[in-house]
Every structure is written in C-alpha cells, then in structure tokens.
C-alpha positions as YAML, in Angstrom:
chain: A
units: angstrom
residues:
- id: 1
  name: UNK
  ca: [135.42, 120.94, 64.39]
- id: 2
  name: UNK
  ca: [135.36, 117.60, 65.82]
- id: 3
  name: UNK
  ca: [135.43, 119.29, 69.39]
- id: 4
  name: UNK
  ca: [132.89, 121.26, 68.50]
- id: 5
  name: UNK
  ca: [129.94, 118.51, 67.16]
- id: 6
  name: UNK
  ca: [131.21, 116.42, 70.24]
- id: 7
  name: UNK
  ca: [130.23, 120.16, 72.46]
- id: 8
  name: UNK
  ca: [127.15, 120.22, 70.24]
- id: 9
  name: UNK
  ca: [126.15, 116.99, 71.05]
- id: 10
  name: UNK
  ca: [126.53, 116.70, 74.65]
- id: 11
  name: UNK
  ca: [124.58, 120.00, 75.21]
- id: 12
  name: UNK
  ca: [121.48, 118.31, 73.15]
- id: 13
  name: UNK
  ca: [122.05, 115.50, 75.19]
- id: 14
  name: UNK
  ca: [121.73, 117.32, 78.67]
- id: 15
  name: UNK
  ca: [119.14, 119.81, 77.44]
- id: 16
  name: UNK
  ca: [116.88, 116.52, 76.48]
- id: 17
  name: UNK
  ca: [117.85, 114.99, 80.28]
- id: 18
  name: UNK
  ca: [117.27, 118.34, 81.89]
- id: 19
  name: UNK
  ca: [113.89, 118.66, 79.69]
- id: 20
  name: UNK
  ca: [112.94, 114.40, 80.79]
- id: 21
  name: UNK
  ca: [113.55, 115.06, 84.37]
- id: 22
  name: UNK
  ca: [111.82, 118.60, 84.43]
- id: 23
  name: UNK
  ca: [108.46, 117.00, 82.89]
- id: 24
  name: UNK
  ca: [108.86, 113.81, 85.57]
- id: 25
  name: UNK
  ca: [108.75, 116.22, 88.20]
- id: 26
  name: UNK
  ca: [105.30, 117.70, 86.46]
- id: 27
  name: UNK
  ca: [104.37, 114.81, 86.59]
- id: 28
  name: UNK
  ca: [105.15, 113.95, 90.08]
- id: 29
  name: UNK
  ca: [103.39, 117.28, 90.97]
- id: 30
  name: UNK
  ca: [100.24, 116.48, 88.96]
- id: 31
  name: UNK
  ca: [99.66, 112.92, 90.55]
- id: 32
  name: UNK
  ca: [100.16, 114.83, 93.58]
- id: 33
  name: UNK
  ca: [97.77, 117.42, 93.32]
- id: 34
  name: UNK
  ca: [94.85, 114.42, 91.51]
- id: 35
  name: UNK
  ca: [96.12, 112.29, 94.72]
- id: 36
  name: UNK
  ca: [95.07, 115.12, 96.90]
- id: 37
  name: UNK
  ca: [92.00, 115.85, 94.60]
- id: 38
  name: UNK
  ca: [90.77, 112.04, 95.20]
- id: 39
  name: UNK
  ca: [91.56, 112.72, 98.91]
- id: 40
  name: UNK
  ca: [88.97, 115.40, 99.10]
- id: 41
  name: UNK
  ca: [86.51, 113.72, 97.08]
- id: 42
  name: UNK
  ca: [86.45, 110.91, 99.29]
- id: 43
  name: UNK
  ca: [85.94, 112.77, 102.52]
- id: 44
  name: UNK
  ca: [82.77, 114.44, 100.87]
- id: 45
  name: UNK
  ca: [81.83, 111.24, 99.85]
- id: 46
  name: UNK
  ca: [81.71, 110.00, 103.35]
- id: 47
  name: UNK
  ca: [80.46, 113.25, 104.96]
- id: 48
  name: UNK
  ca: [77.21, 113.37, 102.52]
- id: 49
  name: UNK
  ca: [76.79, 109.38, 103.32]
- id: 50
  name: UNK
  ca: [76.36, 110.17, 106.89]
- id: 51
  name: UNK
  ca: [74.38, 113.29, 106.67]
- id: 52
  name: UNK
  ca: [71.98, 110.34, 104.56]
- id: 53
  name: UNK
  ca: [72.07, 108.43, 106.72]
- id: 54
  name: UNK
  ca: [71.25, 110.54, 109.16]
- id: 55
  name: UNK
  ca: [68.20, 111.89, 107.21]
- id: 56
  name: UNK
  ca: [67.19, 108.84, 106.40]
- id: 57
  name: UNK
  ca: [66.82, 107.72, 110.03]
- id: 58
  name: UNK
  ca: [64.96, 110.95, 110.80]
- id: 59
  name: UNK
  ca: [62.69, 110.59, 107.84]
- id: 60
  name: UNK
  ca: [61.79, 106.78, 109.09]
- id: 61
  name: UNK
  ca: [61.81, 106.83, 112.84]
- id: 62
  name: UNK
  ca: [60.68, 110.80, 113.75]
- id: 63
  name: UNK
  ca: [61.13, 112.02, 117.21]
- id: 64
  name: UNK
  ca: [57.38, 112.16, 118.16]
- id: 65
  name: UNK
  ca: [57.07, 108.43, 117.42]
- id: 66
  name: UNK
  ca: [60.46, 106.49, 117.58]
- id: 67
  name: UNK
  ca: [60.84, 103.53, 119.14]
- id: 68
  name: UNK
  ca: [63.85, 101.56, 120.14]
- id: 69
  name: UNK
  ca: [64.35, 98.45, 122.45]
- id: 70
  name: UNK
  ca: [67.68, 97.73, 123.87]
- id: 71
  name: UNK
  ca: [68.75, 94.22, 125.27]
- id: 72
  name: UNK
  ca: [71.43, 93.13, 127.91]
- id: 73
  name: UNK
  ca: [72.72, 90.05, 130.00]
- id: 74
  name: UNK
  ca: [72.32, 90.87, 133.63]
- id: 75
  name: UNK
  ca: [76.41, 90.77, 134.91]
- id: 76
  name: UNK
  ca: [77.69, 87.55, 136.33]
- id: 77
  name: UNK
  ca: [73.95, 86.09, 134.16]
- id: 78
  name: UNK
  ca: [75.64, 82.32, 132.92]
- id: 79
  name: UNK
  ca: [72.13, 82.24, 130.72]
- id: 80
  name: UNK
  ca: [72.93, 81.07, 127.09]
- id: 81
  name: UNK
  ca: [70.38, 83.65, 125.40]
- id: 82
  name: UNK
  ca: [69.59, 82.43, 122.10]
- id: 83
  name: UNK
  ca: [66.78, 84.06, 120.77]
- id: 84
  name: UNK
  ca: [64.66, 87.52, 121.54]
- id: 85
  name: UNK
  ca: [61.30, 87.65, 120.27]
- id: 86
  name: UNK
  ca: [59.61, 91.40, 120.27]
- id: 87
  name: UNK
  ca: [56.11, 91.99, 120.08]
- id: 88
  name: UNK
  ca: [54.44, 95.34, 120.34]
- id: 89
  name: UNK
  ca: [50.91, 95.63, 120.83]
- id: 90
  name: UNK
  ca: [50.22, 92.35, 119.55]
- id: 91
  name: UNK
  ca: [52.31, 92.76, 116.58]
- id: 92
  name: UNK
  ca: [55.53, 90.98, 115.58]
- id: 93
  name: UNK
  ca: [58.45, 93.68, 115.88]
- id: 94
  name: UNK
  ca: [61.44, 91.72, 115.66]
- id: 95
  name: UNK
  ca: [62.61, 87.87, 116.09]
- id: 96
  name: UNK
  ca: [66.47, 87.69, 116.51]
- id: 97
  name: UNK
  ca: [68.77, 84.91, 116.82]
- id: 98
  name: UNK
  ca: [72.03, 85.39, 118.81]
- id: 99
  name: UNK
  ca: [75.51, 84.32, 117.26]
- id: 100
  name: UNK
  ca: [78.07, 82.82, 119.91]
- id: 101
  name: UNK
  ca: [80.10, 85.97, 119.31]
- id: 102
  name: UNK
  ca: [76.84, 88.05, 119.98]
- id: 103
  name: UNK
  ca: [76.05, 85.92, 122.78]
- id: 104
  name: UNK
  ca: [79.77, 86.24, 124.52]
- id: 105
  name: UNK
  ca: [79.63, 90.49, 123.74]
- id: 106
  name: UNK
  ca: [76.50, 90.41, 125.84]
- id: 107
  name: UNK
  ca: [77.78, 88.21, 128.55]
- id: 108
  name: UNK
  ca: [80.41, 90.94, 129.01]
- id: 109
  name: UNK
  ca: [77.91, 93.62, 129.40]
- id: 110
  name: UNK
  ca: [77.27, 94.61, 125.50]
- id: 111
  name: UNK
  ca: [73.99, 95.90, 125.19]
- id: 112
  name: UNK
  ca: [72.32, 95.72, 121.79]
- id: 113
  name: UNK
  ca: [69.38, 97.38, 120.02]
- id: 114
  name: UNK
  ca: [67.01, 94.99, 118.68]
- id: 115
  name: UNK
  ca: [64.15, 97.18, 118.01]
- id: 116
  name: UNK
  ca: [63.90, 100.25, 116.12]
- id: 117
  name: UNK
  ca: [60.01, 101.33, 114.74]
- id: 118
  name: UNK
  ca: [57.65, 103.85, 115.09]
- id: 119
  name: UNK
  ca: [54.46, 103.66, 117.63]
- id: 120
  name: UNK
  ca: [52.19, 107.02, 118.34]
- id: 121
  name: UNK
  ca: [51.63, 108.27, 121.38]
- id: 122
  name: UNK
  ca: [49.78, 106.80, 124.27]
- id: 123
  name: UNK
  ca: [49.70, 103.27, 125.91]
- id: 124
  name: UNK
  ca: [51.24, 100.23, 124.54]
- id: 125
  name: UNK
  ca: [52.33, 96.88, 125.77]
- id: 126
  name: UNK
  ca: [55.45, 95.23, 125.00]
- id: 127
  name: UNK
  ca: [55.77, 91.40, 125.03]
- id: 128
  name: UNK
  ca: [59.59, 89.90, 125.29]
- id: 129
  name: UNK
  ca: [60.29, 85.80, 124.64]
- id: 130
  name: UNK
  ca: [63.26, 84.72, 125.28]
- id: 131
  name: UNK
  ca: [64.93, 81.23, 124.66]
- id: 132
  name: UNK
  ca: [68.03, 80.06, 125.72]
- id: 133
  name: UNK
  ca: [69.99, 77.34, 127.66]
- id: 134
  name: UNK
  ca: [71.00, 76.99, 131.84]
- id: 135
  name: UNK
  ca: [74.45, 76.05, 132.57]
- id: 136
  name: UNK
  ca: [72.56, 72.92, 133.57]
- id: 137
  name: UNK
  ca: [72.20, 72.47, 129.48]
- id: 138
  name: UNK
  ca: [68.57, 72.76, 130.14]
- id: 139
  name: UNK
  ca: [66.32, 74.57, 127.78]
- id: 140
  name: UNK
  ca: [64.50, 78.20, 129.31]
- id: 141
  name: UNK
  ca: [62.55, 80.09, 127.69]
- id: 142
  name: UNK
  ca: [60.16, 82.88, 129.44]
- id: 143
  name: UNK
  ca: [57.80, 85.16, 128.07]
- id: 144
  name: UNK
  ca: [56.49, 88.46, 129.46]
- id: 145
  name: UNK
  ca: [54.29, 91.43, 129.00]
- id: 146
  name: UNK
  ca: [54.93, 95.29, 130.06]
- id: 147
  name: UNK
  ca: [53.00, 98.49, 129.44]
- id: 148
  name: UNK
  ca: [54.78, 101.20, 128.79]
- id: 149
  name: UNK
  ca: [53.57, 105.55, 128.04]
- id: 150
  name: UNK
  ca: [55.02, 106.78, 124.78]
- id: 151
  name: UNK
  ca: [55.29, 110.12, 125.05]
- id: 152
  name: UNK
  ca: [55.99, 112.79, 122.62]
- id: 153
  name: UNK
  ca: [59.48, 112.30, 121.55]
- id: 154
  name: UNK
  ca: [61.57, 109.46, 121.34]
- id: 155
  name: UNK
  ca: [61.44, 106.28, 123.60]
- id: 156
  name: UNK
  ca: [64.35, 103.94, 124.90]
- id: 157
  name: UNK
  ca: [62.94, 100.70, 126.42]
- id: 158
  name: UNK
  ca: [66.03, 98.85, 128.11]
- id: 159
  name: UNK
  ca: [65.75, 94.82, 128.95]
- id: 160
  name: UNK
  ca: [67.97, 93.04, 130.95]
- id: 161
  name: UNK
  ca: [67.00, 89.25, 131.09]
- id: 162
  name: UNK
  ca: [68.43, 86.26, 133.49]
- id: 163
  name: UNK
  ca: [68.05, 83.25, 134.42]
- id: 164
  name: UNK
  ca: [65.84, 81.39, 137.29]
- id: 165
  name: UNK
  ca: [68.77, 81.26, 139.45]
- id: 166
  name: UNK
  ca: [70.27, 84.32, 139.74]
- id: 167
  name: UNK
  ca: [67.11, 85.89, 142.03]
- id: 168
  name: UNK
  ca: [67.09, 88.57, 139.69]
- id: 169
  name: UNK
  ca: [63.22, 88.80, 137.43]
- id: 170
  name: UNK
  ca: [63.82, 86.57, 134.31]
- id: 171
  name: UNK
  ca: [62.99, 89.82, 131.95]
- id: 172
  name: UNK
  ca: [63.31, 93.41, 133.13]
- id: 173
  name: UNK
  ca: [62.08, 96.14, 131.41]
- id: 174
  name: UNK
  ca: [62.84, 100.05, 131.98]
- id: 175
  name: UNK
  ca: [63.29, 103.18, 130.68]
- id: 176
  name: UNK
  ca: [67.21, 103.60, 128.87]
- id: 177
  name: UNK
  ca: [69.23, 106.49, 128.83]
...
C-alpha cells in the first residue's frame, strides 16, 4: 500500500513538473511571438515617420519653388569660418554660427546646407557674409551679392568661400548637383 501512495505520489509530482515546464515553454513562445510583434510595430513606426517626413518636406518646400543653399571650405582653405549670413532678395534667410566641430567637418571638405525656403520663379539675388579668422588671428569678414534664375523646379545654389590668400574669390557661388 505504502508502495503504492509513494507511486501515487511521485506521478502527481512529475505530472505537476511536466505541466510547470510545458506552460514555461508557452510562455517562452508567447514573449516570443509579442517580441516579434513589437519588432514589426517598430519598423512601421519608422517607415510611416519617414514617409512624414518626407511629405512634410514636399508640402513646405514644393519642387516649382524650393530653394536650398549649400556651403563649403575651399580644400587646403586655413580660413576659420565662423559665421554665414544668407540674405535673399533683401530678406534675412538664415544667420548661422559654426561650432569647432562644424568648422573642422568643413575644413575636410563637408559641405553643409544652410538654406532651405521657397522663392518663385524668376530673378533673385543672393547676398552671402561671412566672418571668420586668418591663420594670422586676424578678423575677415566679406560680403557679396549674386543673381541667380530660379527656374521651375528645384534650385541648388553651392558656395565655396576662402580666404584673401589663397587667390581663389573670397565667396563663390554656383549651381550644385
């Protein structure tokens, strides 16, 4: 009888292990499948944010008027460029101040866009100011003015600027691709 309870026993005893380790492996498989689940969520997330932003930039800066201005160090430039100063048509566009990090991506032929806006189509004039330091330590700035045609469809206006001393023009303006 004895051998019997103690039979009794052990089989209630593995049936409730076997039953534990069967519903942690449920387990395992649902935190699985929400882990996955998440996953997916995440990546739509992400995809619909960009397709926003995307929209968004479409909505703001159409085609038929967009406007962006690009700015780079001519190479081998030792110019310390610390501000840009963006005027279009007489109007303030954009005032920017360069970080040393900025400053040292640009050095080593970064370009950056410091202008994005919308102007109609037809003849304009862009006016660049820039400030900065020589290697000398002496202060530079320059300022000058550049028509440009804005067509229909988007325009890229690239500027390369430089110092006195490089016998390159102090700003340069033309057409970016």
């Amino acid at each position: 009888m004895r051998h019997v309870v103690m039979s009794l026993v052990l089989n209630a005893v593995l049936a409730v292990g076997l039953t534990a380790a069967h519903a942690q492996d449920a387990n395992r498989e649902q935190m699985k499948g929400l882990d996955e689940q998440v996953q997916e969520v995440k990546s739509d997330v992400l995809s619909i944010a960009a397709e926003l932003n995307q929209l968004e930039e479409k909505l703001l800066y159409p085609s038929n008027t967009h406007l962006a201005v690009f700015v780079t160090i001519a190479p081998g430039e030792t110019l310390r460029l610390d501000a840009m100063r963006v005027h279009i048509d007489g109007q303030l566009a954009t005032h920017y101040i360069y970080t040393f990090k900025e400053l040292e991506a640009l050095q080593k032929g970064g370009v950056q866009r410091i202008y994005t806006g919308n102007v109609a189509s037809g003849q304009h004039e862009i006016e660049l100011s820039l400030a900065g330091k020589l290697a000398s330590g002496q202060d530079y700035t320059r300022t000058e003015r550049f028509p440009f045609s804005k067509e229909v469809g988007p325009k890229l206006i690239g500027v390369t600027v430089a110092g006195p001393d490089s016998g390159k023009p102090a700003i340069a303006v033309g057409d970016w691709h």
